[in-house]
C-alpha positions in Angstrom: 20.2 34.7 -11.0 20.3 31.4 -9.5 19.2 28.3 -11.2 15.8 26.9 -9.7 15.9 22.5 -10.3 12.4 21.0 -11.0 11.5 19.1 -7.0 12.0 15.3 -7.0 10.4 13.3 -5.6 12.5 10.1 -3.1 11.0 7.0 -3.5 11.9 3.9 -1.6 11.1 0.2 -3.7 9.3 -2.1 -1.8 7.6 -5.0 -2.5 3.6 -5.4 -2.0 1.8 -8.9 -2.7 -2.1 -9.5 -2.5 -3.7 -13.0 -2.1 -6.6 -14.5 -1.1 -8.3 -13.1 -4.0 -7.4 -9.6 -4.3 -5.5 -10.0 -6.4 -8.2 -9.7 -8.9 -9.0 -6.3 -8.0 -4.7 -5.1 -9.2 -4.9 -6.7 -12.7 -4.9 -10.0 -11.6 -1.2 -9.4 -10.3 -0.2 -10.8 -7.2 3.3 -9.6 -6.6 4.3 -5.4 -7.6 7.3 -3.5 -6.7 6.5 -0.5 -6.2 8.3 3.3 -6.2 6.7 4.6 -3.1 7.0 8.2 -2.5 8.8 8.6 0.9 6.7 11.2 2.1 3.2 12.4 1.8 1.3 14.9 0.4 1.4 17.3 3.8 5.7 15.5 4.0 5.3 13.2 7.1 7.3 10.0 6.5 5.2 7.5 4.2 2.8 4.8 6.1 0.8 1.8 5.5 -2.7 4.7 5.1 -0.6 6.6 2.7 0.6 2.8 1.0 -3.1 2.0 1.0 -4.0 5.4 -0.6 -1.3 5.2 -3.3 -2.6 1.4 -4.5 -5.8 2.6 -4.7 -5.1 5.5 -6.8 -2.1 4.4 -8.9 -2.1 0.6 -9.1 -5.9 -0.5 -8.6 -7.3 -1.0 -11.7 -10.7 -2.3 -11.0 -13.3 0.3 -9.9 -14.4 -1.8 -7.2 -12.2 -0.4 -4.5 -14.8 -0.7 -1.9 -13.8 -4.5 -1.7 -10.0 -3.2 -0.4 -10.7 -0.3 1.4 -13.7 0.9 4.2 -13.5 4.2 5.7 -10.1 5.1 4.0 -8.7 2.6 5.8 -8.3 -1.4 4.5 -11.5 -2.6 4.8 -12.2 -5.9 8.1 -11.5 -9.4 7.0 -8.1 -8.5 5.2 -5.0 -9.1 7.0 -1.9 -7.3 6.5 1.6 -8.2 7.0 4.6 -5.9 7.0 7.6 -8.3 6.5 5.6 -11.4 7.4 4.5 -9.8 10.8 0.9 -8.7 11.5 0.3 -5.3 11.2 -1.2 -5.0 14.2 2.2 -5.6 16.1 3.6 -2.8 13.9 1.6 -0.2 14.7 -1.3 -1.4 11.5 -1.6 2.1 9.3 1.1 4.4 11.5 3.7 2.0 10.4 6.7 3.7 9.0 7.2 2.2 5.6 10.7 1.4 5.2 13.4 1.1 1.7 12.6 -2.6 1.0 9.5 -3.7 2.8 7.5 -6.8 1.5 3.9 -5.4 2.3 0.8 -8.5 1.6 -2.7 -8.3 1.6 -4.6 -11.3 2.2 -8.6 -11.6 1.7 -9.7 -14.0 4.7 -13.0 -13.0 3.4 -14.7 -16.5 1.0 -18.0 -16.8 -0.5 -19.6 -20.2 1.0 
């Protein structure tokens, strides 16, 4: 009878930073390295919405995730960067992530 292995799971380390003030909301952390699972849940290739998903469910501590994400998506008046470009020149949450990315969110949102 052949021997069955227990799945693994590939993960790719990347980097993911949050300023601005969001920083509060990830135990007051602003820099993580991650372990990102490469692929999803349904096995596509992981992206910034799966990223985004993943922070909020292993990483973000506070309860308050409301203030990061709107509509399952990273909420307006945050700006993300995928190896210091905008993510809207990378395709925003499609984005491929890839083995050593530096991911930041940044709050342009300010109480006045």
């Amino acid at each position: 009878m052949a021997e069955t292995k227990p799945e693994t799971v590939d993960v790719m380390d990347i980097t993911v930073e949050f300023t601005g003030g969001l920083e509060m909301l990830f135990s007051n952390k602003r820099k993580h390295n991650i372990s990102l699972p490469s692929k999803d849940a349904s096995g596509a290739p992981a992206n910034i919405n799966f990223l985004v998903e993943y922070l909020c469910k292993h990483v973000m501590k506070d309860p308050r995730k409301d203030l990061f994400v709107l509509d399952d998506t990273v909420r307006p008046g945050i700006l993300v960067l995928i190896n210091e470009a905008d993510w809207e020149l990378e395709g925003e949450g499609e984005y491929a992530v890839q083995k050593g990315d530096n991911i930041i969110f940044v709050s342009t949102l300010h109480g006045g």
